[in-house]
Steps between C-alpha positions, in 0.01 A plus 500: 500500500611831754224695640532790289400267222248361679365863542540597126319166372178578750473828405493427102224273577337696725460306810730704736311631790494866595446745821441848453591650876289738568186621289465858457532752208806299397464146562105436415503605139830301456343208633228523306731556158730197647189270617417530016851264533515348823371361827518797736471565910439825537506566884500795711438500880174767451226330523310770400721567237439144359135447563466831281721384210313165507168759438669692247747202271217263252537138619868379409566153543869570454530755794462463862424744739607429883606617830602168588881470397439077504437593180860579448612129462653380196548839370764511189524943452433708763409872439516736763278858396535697801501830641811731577379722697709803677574519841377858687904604476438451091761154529358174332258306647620145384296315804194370240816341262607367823199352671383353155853285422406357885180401392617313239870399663306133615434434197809553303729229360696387224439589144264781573501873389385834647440850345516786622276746332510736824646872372821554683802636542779316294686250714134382671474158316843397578438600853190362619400270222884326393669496865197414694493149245876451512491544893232217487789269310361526159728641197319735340608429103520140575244305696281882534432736298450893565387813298359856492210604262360841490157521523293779265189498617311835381142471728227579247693536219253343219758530230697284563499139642751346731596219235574755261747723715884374468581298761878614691690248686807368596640186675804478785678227281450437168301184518252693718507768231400209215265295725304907548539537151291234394208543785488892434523401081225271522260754686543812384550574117827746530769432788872687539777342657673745762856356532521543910205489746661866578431605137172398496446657865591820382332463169170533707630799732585689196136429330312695799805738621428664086155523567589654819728747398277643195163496713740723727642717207148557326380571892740731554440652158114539607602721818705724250237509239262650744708772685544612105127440413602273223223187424757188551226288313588744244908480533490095486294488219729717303773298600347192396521566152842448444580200361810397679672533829154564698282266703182629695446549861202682656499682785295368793420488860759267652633171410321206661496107517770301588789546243563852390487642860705260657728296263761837455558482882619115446757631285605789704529309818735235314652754302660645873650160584706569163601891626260620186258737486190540347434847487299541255244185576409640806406821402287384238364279807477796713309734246204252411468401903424863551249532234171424731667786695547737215111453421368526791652821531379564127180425619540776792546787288201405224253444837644861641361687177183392601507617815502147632710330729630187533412404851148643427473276140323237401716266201450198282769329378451285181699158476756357826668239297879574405377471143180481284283218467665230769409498913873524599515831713841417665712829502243692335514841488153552552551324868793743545246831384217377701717474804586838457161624438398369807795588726384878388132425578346468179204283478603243259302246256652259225332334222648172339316179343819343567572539889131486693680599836822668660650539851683848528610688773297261761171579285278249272423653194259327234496579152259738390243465200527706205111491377293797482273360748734418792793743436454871388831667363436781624475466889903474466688817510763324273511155330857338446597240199755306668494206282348503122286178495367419210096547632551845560299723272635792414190718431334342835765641703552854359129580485456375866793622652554880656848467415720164372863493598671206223794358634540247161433764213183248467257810444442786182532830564218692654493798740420280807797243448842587674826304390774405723 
């Protein structure tokens, strides 16, 4: 019997033996959706990080949490979830792709499979994932087996569930393709076939690049709307009742997290090695990084017809996290405002149930309480919805605020509430 048989036969009856590589946004609720099927390792070298997921996941005899890649032995699938970063020069950061195929490279052999499930450029599984094996005298197809699945992980999105979600992947060979075909069919309940690794690389790129380029169209639409005094609540609503040919995108503060702000660089930067450009992908980049700016200075001119100014004001800003109800506040705009606010002297505050403390601009800041008791509305010159969690009470906040500036559209009309 050949290894890729071998393979197929343990995962129909269930006793191959995964390792999720790295357990954050990505790879913990996969493991957790993969641990319903299988045996899985999921490992991470944060301690922290694992000691709090061990807290947070109900007792699972099927999953394993460790730091201690031992438990990397006898592994069938490997799964590596991990971050692509950008360098400061905006290039791809590939180093945590890297540094997690070395910490499992002593533990690779024969009739074995990885996935990458890392968003990329298109090209990165064949070169880091395929060449690394076939430099180590494997053939990847043969006695190996190699593929690329996107991940789709929405962070507090209660509507839908991972299983549910349609599962994109693609194999280097075709027997990788059919051994990934039946592990991805027997977990989730919808998967697609991608007929290159490149295919389904891109696939992923051009999921968060559309996102990107209509949060940056409805953006820029925002900044026109209010030059022209024209409610852009108003404008998208309108639009939204056509039946065909229209999706929704709201205006906002800035894109945050770690796919729509980054991922269109990945494709630019690989785009150049091809002599194409990408013209319109970066502006769209370029006009949602500069919203924090663009309401901060929004903020200026509502604080100046009250006489106030900034260095001399005192602000709250409601919610840090890139989104509502999750803890995640990498590339949030709110970070991006605050830093502002206090480059320019304000005193800044931040309220969110979801991120207790911060470290900005060499300062510790601790969330503060909304209750009448410990937090009065008032003492603030100017209160700031960043993100709309769900706990936020709309009546609270406009009858205890001087004046409300709503980033997210999350707030009805009243005299003291100012839209973006």
């Amino acid at each position: 019997m050949n290894l890729a048989t071998l393979l197929k036969n343990k995962i129909n009856k269930k006793t191959a033996k995964i390792a999720i590589i790295g357990m954050g946004y990505v790879g913990h609720p996969l493991a957790i959706t993969i641990s319903k099927k299988f045996k899985v390792v999921g490992f991470d070298i944060s301690l922290k990080r694992i000691n709090f997921l061990k807290k947070k996941i109900k007792s699972n005899k099927n999953l394993l949490l460790t730091t201690d890649n031992n438990n990397l032995k006898n592994i069938d699938i490997f799964i590596l979830c991990l971050p692509t970063p950008l360098k400061p020069n905006k290039d791809p950061d590939l180093s945590y792709i890297k540094n997690g195929f070395k910490t499992i490279k002593n533990f690779i052999k024969k009739g074995q499979a990885i996935s990458l499930e890392s968003t990329s450029y298109p090209g990165t599984t064949r070169e880091i994932i395929s060449n690394n094996i076939e430099k180590m005298k494997f053939q990847v197809g043969k006695n190996f087996f190699v593929c690329f699945s996107s991940e789709r992980e929405d962070p507090g999105n209660k509507k839908f569930k991972l299983f549910d979600i349609t599962k994109v992947f693609s194999g280097h060979t075709e027997q990788c393709s059919k051994i990934f075909e039946k592990f991805y069919g027997s977990v989730f309940k919808k998967i697609h076939y991608a007929k290159t690794l490149e295919i389904a690389e891109m696939s992923k790129l051009l999921e968060n690049i559309y996102r990107s380029v209509n949060i940056g169209l409805v953006n820029e639409m925002k900044k026109i709307c209010t030059k022209m005094n024209i409610d852009i609540f108003e404008v998208i609503n309108a639009a939204a009742t056509k039946n065909f040919g229209f999706n929704v995108f709201w205006p906002g503060p800035g894109m945050g997290g770690h796919c729509i702000p980054i991922d269109p660089f990945y494709l630019t930067w690989k785009a150049k090695e091809f002599g194409a450009k990408s013209r319109f992908i970066e502006l769209a980049g370029e006009i949602n990084s500069e919203m924090p700016l663009w309401i901060f200075n929004r903020v200026q001119e509502i604080l100046n017809t009250k006489n106030i100014n900034i260095s001399q004001s005192k602000v709250l800003i409601l919610g840090v996290s890139y989104k509502k109800n999750i803890d995640d506040v990498r590339g949030s705009p709110a970070i991006k405002l605050i830093d502002l606010m206090l480059r320019n002297n304000a005193k800044v505050f931040f309220n969110d149930n979801y991120v207790k403390e911060l470290h900005i601009h060499h300062k510790n800041f601790s969330s503060t309480s909304l209750n009448y008791k410990k937090c009065n509305l008032k003492k603030f010159d100017l209160v700031i919805l960043v993100t709309d969690h769900d706990y936020y009470d709309q009546n609270f906040l406009i009858d205890n605020s001087k004046i409300i500036f709503d980033a997210r559209f999350y707030l009805k009309n009243n005299k003291k509430v100012f839209r973006c």
